[in-house]
C-alpha positions as CSV (number, residue, x, y, z in Angstrom):
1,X,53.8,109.3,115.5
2,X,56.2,111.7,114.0
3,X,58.3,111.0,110.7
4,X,61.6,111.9,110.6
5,X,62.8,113.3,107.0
6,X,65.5,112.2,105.7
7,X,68.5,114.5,105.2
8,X,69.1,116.2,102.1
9,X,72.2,116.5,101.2
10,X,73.9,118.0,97.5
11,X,77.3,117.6,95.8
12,X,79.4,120.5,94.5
13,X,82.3,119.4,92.3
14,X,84.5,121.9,91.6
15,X,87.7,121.7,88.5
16,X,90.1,124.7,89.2
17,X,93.4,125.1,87.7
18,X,95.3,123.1,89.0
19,X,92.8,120.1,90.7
20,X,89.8,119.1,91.3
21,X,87.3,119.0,94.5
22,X,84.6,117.8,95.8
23,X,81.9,118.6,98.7
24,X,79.4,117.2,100.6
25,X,77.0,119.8,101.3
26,X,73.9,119.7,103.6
27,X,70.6,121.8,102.1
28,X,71.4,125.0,104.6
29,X,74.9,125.8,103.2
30,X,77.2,123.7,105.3
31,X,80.0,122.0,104.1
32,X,80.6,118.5,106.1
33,X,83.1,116.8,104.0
34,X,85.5,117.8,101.2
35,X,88.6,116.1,99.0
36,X,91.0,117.4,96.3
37,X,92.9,115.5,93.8
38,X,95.5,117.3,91.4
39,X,95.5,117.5,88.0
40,X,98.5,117.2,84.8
41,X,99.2,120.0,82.6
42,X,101.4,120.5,80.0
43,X,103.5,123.5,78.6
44,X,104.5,122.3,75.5
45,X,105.2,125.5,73.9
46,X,105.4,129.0,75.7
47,X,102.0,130.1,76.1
48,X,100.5,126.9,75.2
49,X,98.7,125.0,78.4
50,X,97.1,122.0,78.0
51,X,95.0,119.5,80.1
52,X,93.5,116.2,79.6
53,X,89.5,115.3,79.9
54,X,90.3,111.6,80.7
55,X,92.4,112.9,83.9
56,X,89.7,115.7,85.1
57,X,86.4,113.3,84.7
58,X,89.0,110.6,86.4
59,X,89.5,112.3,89.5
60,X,85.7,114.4,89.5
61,X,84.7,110.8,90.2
62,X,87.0,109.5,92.5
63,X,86.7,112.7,94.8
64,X,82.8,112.3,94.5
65,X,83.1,108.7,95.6
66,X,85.6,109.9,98.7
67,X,82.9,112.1,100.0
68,X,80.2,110.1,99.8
69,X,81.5,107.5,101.1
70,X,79.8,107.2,104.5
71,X,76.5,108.9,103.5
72,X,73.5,106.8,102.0
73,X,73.5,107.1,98.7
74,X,69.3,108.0,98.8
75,X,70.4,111.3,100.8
76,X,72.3,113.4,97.9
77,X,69.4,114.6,96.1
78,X,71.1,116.9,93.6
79,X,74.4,117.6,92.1
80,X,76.6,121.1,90.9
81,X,79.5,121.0,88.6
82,X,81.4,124.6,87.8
83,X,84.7,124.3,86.4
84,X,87.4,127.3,84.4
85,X,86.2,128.4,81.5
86,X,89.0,126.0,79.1
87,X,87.8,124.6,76.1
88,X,87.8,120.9,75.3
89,X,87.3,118.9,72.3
90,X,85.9,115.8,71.0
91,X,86.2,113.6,68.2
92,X,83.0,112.5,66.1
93,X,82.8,109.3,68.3
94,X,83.1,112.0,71.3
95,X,86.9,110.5,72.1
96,X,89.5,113.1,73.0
97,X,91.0,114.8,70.2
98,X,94.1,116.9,70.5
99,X,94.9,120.6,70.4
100,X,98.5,120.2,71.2
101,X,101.3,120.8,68.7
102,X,102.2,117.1,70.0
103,X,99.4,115.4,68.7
104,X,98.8,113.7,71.7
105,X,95.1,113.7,72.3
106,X,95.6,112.7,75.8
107,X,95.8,116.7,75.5
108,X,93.1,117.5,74.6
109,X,92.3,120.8,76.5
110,X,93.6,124.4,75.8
111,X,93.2,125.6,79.3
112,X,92.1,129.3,80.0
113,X,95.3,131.1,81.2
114,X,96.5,129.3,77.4
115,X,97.8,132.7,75.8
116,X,98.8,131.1,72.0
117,X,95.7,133.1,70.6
118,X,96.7,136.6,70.3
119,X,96.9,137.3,66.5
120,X,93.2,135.8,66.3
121,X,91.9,137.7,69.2
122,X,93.3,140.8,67.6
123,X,91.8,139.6,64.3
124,X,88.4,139.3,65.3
125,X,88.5,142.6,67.7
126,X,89.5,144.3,64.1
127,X,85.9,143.2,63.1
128,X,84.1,145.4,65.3
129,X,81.5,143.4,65.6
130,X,78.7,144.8,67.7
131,X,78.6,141.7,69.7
132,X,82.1,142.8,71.4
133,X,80.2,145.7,73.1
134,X,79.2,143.0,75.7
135,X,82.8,141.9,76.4
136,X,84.1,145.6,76.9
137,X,85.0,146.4,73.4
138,X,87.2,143.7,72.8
139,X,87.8,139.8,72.8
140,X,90.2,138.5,75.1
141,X,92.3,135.8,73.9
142,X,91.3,134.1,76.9
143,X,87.7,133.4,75.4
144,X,86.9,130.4,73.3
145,X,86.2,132.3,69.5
146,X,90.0,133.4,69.4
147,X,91.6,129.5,70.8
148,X,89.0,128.3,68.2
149,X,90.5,130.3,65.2
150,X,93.3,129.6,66.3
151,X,92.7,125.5,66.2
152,X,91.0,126.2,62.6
153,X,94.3,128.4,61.8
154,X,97.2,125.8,63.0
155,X,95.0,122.6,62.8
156,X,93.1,121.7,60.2
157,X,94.2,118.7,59.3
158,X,94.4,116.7,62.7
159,X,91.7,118.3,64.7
160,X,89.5,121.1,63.5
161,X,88.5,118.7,60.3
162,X,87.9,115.8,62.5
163,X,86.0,117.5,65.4
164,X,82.7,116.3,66.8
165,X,82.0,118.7,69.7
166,X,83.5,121.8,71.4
167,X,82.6,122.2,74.8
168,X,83.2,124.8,78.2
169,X,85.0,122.2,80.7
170,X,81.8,123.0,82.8
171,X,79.7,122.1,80.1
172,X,81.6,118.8,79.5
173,X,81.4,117.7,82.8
174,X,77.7,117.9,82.8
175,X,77.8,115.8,79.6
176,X,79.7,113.4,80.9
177,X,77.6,113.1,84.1
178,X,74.2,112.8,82.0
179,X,75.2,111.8,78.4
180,X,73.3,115.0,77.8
181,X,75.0,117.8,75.1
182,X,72.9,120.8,76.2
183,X,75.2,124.2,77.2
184,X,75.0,126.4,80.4
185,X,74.4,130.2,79.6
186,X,76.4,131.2,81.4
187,X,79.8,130.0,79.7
188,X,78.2,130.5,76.2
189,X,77.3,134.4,76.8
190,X,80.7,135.3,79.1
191,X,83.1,133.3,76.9
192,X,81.9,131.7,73.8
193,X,80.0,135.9,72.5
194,X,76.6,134.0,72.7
195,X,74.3,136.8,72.4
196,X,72.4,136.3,75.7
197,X,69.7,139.6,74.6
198,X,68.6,137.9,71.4
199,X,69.0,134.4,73.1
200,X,70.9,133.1,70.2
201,X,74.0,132.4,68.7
202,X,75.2,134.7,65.9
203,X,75.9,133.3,62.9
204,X,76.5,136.8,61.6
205,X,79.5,137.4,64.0
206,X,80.9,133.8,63.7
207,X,80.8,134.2,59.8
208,X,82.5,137.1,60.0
209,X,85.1,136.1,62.2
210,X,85.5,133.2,59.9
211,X,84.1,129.9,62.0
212,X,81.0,129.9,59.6
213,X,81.5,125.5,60.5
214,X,80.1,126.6,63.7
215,X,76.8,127.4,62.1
216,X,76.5,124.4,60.3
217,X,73.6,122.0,61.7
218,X,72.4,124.4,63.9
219,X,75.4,125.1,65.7
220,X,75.7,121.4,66.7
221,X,79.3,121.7,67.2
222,X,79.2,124.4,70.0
223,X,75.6,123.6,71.3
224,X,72.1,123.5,69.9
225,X,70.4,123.4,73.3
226,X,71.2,126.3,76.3
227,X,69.5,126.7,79.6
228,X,70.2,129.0,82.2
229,X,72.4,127.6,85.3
230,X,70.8,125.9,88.1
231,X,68.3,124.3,85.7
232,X,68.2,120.5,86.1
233,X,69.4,118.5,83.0
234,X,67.2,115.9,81.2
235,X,67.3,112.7,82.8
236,X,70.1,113.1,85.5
237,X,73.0,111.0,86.7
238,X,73.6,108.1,83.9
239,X,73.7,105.0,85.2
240,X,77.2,104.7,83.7
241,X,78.3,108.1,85.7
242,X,76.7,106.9,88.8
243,X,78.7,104.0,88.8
244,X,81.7,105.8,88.2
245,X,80.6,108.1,91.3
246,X,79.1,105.7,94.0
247,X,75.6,107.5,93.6
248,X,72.5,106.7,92.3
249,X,71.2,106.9,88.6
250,X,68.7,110.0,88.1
251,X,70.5,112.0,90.6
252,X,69.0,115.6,89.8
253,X,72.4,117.1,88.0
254,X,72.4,121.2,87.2
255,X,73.2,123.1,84.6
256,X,76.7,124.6,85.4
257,X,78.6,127.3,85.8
258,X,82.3,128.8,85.7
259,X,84.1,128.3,88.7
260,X,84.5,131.8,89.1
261,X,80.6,132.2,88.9
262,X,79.7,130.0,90.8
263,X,82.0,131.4,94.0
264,X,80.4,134.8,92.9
265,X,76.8,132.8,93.7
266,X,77.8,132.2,97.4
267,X,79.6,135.4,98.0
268,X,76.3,137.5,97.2
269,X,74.8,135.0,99.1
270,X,76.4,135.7,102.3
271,X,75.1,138.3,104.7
272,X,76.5,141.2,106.8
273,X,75.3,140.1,110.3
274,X,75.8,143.8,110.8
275,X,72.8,144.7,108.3
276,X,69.5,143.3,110.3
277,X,68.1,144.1,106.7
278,X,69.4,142.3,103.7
279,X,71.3,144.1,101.5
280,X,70.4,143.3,97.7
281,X,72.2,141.1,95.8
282,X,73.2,144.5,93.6
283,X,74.9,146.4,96.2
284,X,78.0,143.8,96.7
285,X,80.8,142.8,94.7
286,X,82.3,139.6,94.5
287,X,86.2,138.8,94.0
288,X,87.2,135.2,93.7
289,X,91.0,136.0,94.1
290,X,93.0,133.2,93.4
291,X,95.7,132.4,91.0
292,X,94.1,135.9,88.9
293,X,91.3,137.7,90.7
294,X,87.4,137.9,89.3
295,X,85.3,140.2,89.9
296,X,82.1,140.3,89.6
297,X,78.8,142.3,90.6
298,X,75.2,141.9,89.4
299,X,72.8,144.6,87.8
300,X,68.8,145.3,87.2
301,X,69.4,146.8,84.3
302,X,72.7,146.3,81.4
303,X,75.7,148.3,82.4
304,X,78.1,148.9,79.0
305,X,81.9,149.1,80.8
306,X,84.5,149.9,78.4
307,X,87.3,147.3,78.9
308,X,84.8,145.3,81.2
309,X,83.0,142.3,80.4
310,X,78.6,141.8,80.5
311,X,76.2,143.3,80.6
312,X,76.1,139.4,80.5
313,X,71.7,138.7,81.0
314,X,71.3,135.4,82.8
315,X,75.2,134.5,83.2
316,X,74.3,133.7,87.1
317,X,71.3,134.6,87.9
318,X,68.0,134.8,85.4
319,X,67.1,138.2,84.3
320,X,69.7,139.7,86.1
321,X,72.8,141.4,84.0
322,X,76.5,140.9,84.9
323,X,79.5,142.6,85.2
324,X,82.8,140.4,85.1
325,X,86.3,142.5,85.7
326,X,89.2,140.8,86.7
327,X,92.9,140.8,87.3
328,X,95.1,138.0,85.0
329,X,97.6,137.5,87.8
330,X,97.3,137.8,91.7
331,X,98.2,134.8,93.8
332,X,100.7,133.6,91.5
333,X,102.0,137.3,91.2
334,X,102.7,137.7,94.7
335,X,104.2,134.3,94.6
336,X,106.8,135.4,91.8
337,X,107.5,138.4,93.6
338,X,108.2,136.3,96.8
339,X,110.2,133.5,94.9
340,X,112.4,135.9,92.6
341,X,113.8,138.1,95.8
342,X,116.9,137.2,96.6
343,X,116.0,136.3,100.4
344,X,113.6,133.8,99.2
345,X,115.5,130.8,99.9
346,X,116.3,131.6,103.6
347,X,112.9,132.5,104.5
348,X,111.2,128.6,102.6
349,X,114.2,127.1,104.8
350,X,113.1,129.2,108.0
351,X,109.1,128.8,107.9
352,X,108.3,125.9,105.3
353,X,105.7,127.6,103.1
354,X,104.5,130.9,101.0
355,X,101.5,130.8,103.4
356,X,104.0,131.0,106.9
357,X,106.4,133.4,104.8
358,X,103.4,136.3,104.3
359,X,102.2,135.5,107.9
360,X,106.0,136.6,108.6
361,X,106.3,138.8,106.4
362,X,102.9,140.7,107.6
363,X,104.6,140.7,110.9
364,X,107.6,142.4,110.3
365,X,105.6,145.1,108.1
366,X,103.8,145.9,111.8
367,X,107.3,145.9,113.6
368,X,108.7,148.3,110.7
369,X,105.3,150.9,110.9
370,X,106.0,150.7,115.3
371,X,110.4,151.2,114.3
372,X,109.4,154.0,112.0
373,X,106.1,155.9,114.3
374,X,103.6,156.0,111.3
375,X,100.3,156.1,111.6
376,X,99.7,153.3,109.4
377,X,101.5,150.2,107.9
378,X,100.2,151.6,104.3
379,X,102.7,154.7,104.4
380,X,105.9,152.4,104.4
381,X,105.8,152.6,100.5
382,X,105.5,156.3,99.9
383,X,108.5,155.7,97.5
384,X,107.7,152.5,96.4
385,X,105.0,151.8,93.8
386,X,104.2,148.7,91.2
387,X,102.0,148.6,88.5
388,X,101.1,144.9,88.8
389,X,99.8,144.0,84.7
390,X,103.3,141.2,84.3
391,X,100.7,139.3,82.9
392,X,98.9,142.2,81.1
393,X,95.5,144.1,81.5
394,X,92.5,141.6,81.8
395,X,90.3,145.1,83.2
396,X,89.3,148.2,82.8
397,X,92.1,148.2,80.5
398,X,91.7,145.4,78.5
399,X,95.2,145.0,76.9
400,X,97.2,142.2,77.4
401,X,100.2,143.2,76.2
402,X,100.8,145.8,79.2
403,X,103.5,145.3,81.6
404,X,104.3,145.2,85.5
405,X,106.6,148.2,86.3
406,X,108.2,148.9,89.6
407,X,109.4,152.4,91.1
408,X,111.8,152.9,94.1
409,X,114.0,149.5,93.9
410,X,117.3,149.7,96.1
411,X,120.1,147.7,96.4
412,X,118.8,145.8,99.8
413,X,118.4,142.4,99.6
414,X,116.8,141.9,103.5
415,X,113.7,140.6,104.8
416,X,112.6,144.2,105.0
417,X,113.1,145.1,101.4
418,X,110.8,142.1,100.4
419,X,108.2,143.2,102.9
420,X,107.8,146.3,101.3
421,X,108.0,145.3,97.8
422,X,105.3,142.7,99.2
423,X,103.0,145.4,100.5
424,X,103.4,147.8,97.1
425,X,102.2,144.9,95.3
426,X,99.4,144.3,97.5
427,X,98.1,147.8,97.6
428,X,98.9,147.8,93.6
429,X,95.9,144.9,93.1
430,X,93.9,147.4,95.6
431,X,94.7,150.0,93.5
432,X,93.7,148.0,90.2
433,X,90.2,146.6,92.5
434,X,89.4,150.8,92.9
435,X,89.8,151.2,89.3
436,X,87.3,148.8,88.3
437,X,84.8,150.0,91.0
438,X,85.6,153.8,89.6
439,X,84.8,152.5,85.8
440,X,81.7,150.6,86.8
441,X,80.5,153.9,88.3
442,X,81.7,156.7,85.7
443,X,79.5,153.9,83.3
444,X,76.3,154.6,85.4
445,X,76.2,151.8,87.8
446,X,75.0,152.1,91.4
447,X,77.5,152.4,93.9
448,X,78.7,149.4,95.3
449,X,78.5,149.0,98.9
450,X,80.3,145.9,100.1
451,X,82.9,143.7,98.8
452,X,82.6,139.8,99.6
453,X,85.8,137.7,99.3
454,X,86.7,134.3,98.5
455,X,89.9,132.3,97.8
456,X,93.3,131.9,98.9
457,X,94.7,135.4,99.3
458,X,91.1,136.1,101.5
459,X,92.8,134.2,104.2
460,X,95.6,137.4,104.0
461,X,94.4,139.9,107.0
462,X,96.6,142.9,105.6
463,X,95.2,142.0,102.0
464,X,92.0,142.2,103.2
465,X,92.1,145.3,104.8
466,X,94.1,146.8,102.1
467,X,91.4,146.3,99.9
468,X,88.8,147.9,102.4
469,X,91.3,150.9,103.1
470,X,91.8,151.7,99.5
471,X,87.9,150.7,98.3
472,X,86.6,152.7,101.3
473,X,83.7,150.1,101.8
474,X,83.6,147.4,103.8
475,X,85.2,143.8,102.8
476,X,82.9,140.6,104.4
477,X,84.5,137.4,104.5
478,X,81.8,134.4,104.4
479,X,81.8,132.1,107.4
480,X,81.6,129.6,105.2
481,X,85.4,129.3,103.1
482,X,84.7,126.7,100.4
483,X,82.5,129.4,98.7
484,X,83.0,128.1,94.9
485,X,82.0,124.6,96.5
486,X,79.4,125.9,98.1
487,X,77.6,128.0,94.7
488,X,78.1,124.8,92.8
489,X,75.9,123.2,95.7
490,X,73.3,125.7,95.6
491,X,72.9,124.9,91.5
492,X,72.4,121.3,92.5
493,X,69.9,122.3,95.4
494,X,68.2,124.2,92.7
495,X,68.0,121.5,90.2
496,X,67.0,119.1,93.2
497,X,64.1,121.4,93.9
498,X,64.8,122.0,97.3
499,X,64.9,125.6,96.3
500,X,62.6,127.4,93.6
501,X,65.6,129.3,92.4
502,X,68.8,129.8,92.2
503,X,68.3,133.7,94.1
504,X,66.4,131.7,97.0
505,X,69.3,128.9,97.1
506,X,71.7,131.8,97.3
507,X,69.9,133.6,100.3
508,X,69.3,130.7,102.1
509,X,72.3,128.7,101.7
510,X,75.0,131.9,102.2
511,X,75.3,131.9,105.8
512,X,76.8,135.1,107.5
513,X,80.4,136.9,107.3
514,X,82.7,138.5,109.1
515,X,82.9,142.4,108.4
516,X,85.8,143.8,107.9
517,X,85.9,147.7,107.6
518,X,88.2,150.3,105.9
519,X,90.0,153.0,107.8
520,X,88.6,156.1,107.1
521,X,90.6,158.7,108.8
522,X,91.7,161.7,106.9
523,X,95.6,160.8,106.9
524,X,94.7,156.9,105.2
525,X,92.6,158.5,102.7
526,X,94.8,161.0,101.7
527,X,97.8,158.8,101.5
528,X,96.1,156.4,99.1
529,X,94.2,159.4,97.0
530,X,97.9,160.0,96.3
531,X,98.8,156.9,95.8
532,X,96.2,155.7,93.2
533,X,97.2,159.0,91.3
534,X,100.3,157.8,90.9
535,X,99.3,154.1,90.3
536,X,97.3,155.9,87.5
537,X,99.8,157.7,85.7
538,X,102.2,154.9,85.8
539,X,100.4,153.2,83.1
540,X,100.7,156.5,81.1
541,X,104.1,156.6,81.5
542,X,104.4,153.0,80.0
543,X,102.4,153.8,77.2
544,X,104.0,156.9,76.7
545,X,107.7,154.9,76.4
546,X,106.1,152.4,74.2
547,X,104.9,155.3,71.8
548,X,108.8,156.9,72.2
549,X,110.1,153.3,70.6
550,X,108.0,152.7,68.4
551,X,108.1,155.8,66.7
């Protein structure tokens, strides 16, 4: 008589900006059930964003009990958490404790895209520090050691004197899930400057920097105990967590990742259906392009990047080296552009969403290339270009204080006017993808071959192939969509055992893409050669008007 084995099935939780979700995930890479919840955030001062801990690990549990709901509890054998890479602290009695100029510490999370830091990211990028050659030369204020300063700076008193831990939000949620204080690698070494080489925190560069409290008790406040993602934690699910959740206790829980890395995880996962053989995990880049854009792309050996992040060693996968680049503002930059042009109103009125008004927009960019007998939708903006930093430089530049800039604004208000603006901007983050791929190879990196995409603007045909047009290598989309889900999946297949790593999990449970490839005729290549030469020099100019008024 034959058994049947019972199905083994995985959890990836995932805490985003603005929500959080969950997944049921079966052991070959296919989602079967998912549910978001949305979170609170304040803006209490400008720059200053804040969450709460209480609301996240709220709704991670009630969107884990949604979709498990109908499946035996026995079946989910292992469970993933990734989350952004904000920074959340705890009191000695590990209670909430606040980082808001309120002193509420209900908020008691300064979330990543929290900007308030930028005297004590300049501070500690005046240090030099050798350890800022694996973040591209310089700290971004984004990272925790500048929003910790910057807590020690402005509050001493009422938080940084009565602080009992400091954690990643990924981190946290694993704590909360296990009762278990030990840190992923991967958000110690890509935001917290853990030196991943030497496999230790520095207390020479937090000394320096002036956090020495950080070394105290061997480094108790930030972590005495890393381990590489994927890796299952000490004693799994609590029984108190697995109450909260609907699961069982033990339930194998993984070491976690940033939300970002773990979409990067499924992305090189996927394969070209093309390609009978596999492509290594090297030759493709992944972009997680959402509210800002990451990209990232994994080495054999360390790649140094000025004004890119990594070589980080074991950030995603173990003895592997990564390369993090990103844009601070893509979906939410398209949707200022759309919401501040004056025909705004009348197009939300005519087609409901942002989503229906690009669909539309999209269209009438095809019925304006047919009007106007070019050759390609691209060469509607020869006299319109946009630097796109309104949110500054996150890479290869590395300067936040840049600005977006716009050339060839008219006094049309129409639908076609914001179609074209729409399309500059789109071919701008193109333009600003290209410049990372053309630092990464000037720094000696292989080239890259394919670019895998996840996220909302993926679902954007004409940014897709933008980005293949302009990159001049072929852009896959994964079957599977929920591909930051899906990687924090794999990490709980990995801890489960059903894989022996997290490269295996990755293989097997990336399913296939759709290929989408760039147009390489001689007319398209030589518009956007021109194009990117002048996308280029418009950040020269800026910095060359800067330098006029400040002389």
């Amino acid at each position: 008589m034959m058994m049947t084995m019972a199905p083994s099935n995985l959890i990836g939780v995932d805490v985003g900006t603005g929500s959080v979700r969950a997944a049921l995930v079966s052991s070959n890479g296919k989602v079967l059930k998912s549910y978001v919840i949305p979170t609170k955030t304040w803006n209490p001062a400008p720059d200053h964003y804040e969450q709460s801990s209480d609301n996240i690990w709220s709704a991670v549990c009630e969107c884990v009990r949604n979709v498990v709901s109908q499946c035996p509890r026995e079946h989910i054998k292992g469970i993933g958490f990734d989350a952004t890479c904000s920074l959340v602290v705890l009191d000695k009695a590990a209670n909430p404790l606040t980082v808001s100029t309120s002193c509420s510490n209900e908020q008691n999370i300064i979330l990543w895209m929290d900007h308030r830091a930028q005297a004590e990211a300049d501070f500690i990028n005046s240090t030099k520090h050798e350890l800022l050659n694996y973040v591209g030369g310089t700290v971004s204020l984004e990272m925790e050691c500048p929003k910790l300063l910057w807590l020690k700076k402005h509050m001493l008193e009422q938080t940084w004197a009565k602080a009992g831990a400091f954690f990643d939000l990924p981190d946290f949620l694993t704590y909360k899930a296990t009762g278990n204080a030990s840190r992923s690698i991967c958000s110690a070494v890509c935001k917290w400057n853990y030196d991943a080489i030497k496999a230790s925190w520095s207390a020479d560069f937090l000394n320096k920097i002036g956090l020495p409290d950080l070394v105290e008790k061997n480094f108790h406040l930030i972590g005495e105990k890393l381990s590489s993602p994927g890796n299952p934690i000490s004693g799994g699910l609590s029984k108190e967590a697995a109450e909260a959740m609907g699961l069982l206790p033990g339930t194998a829980i993984a070491t976690s990742m940033i939300d970002a890395h773990a979409g990067a995880l499924a992305l090189l996962g996927a394969r070209n259906p093309e390609n009978p053989v596999s492509e290594p995990l090297t030759s493709k880049m992944a972009i997680i392009c959402g509210t800002s854009s990451c990209h990232m792309s994994i080495t054999e050996a360390p790649i140094m990047a000025p004004g890119i992040w990594g070589p980080y060693k074991n950030a995603i996968i173990p003895n592997l080296y990564l390369n993090e680049a990103g844009q601070s503002a893509t979906g939410v930059l398209m949707d200022f552009v759309l919401q501040t042009h004056p025909c705004y109103g009348q197009l939300l009125q005519e087609h409901d969403s942002n989503g229906k008004i690009y669909a539309y927009l999209n269209e009438v960019l095809l019925g304006l290339k047919e009007k106007r007998g070019l050759p390609s939708v691209h060469m509607l903006t020869a006299k319109l270009h946009i630097w796109p930093d309104f949110h500054g430089n996150r890479s290869p530049l590395a300067d936040p204080t840049l600005k977006g800039m716009i050339s060839g604004l008219t006094m049309t208000k129409d639908t076609e006017n914001l179609a074209s603006i729409y399309l500059a901007l789109m071919q701008a983050l193109a333009y600003g993808t290209r410049h990372i791929l053309d630092v990464l190879a000037r720094s000696g990196r292989d080239p890259i071959r394919s670019i895998l995409l996840c996220g909302g603007l993926s679902k954007n045909g004409l940014f897709v192939q933008t980005h293949a047009d302009i990159c001049s290598i072929p852009v896959l989309l994964p079957h599977e969509t929920e591909a930051v889900l899906l990687g924090s999946a794999m990490m709980g297949a990995c801890a489960a055992g059903i894989y022996a790593d997290l490269k295996t999990a990755a293989t097997e449970m990336g399913g296939t893409a759709e290929v989408v490839k760039p147009d390489m005729s001689d007319g398209n290549r030589d518009y956007h050669e021109r194009k990117y030469r002048v996308f280029l020099k418009m950040v020269d100019d800026q910095r060359s008007y800067e330098k006029l008024m400040t002389s």
